[in-house]
C-alpha positions in Angstrom: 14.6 116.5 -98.9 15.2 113.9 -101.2 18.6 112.3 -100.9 17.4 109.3 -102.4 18.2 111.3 -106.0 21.7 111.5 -104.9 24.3 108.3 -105.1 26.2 108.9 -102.0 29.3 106.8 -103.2 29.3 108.1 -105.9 29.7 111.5 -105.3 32.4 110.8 -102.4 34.6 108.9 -104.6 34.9 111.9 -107.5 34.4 114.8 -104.7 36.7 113.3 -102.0 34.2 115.0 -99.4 31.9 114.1 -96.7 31.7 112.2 -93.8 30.1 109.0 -92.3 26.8 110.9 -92.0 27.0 113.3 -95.0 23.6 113.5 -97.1 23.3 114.8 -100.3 20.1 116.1 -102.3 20.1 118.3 -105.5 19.2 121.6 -105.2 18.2 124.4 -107.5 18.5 128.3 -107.3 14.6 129.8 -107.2 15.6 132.4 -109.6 17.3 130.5 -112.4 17.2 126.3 -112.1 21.1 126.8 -111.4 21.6 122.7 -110.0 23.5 122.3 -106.7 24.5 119.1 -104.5 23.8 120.0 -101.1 25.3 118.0 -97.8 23.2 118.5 -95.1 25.0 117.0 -92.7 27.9 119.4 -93.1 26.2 122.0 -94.8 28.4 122.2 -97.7 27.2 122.9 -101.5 28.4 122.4 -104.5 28.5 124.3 -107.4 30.6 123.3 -109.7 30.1 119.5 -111.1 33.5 119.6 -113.1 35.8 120.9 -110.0 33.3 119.9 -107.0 33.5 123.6 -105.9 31.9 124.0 -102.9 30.7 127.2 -100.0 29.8 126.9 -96.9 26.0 126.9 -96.3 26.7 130.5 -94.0 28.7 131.8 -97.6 26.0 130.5 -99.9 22.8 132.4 -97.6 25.4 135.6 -98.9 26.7 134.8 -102.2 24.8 135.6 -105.5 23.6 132.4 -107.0 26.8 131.0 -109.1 24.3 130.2 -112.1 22.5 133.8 -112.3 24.2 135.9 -110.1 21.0 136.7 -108.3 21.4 138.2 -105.0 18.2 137.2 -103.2 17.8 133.6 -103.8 16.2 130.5 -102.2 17.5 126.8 -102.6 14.6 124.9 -103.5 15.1 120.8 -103.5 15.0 119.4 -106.9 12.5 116.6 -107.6 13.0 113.4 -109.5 11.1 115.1 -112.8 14.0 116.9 -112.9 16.6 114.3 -113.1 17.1 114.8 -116.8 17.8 118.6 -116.5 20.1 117.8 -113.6 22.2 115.3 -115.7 22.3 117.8 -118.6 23.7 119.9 -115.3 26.9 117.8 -114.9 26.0 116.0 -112.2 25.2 113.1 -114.3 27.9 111.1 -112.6 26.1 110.8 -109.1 22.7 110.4 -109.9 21.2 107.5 -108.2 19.7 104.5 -110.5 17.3 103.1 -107.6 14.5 105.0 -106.2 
């Protein structure tokens, strides 16, 4: 995936998450755009840009999707067309200026 989308630092500093070998990559819902940060070192992501909510990748394979409340949804990674409807997300804050 592309964590090159993602400022790492960033997103540590406001989330107060990862680890050494975290790596993050916006994600969207397949049924609605719904944005997500994704750590795929830990498996962690985030839903919520305001509180840095966050489920476990086992919870989120479960969960409806937080944006539509689909039940059968895919996490599909988000491409760098996209940035713009990301930031207009909330996750303007950690997206990465150099490509």
């Amino acid at each position: 995936m592309a964590s090159r989308l993602v400022n790492k630092l960033a997103f540590e500093q406001r989330s107060r998450a990862g680890c050494s070998n975290s790596s993050y990559v916006f994600v969207r819902c397949s049924a609605c755009s719904f944005y997500y940060v994704y750590d795929e070192e830990l498996e962690e992501l985030y839903f919520d840009p305001a509180k840095l909510t966050k489920w476990s990748a086992s919870i989120s394979q479960s969960a409806p999707c937080a944006g539509c409340g689909a039940a059968s949804w895919k996490l599909i990674a988000a491409t760098e067309v996209e940035l713009p409807a990301i930031a207009t997300a909330g996750w303007y804050f950690c997206i990465s200026t150099t490509r």
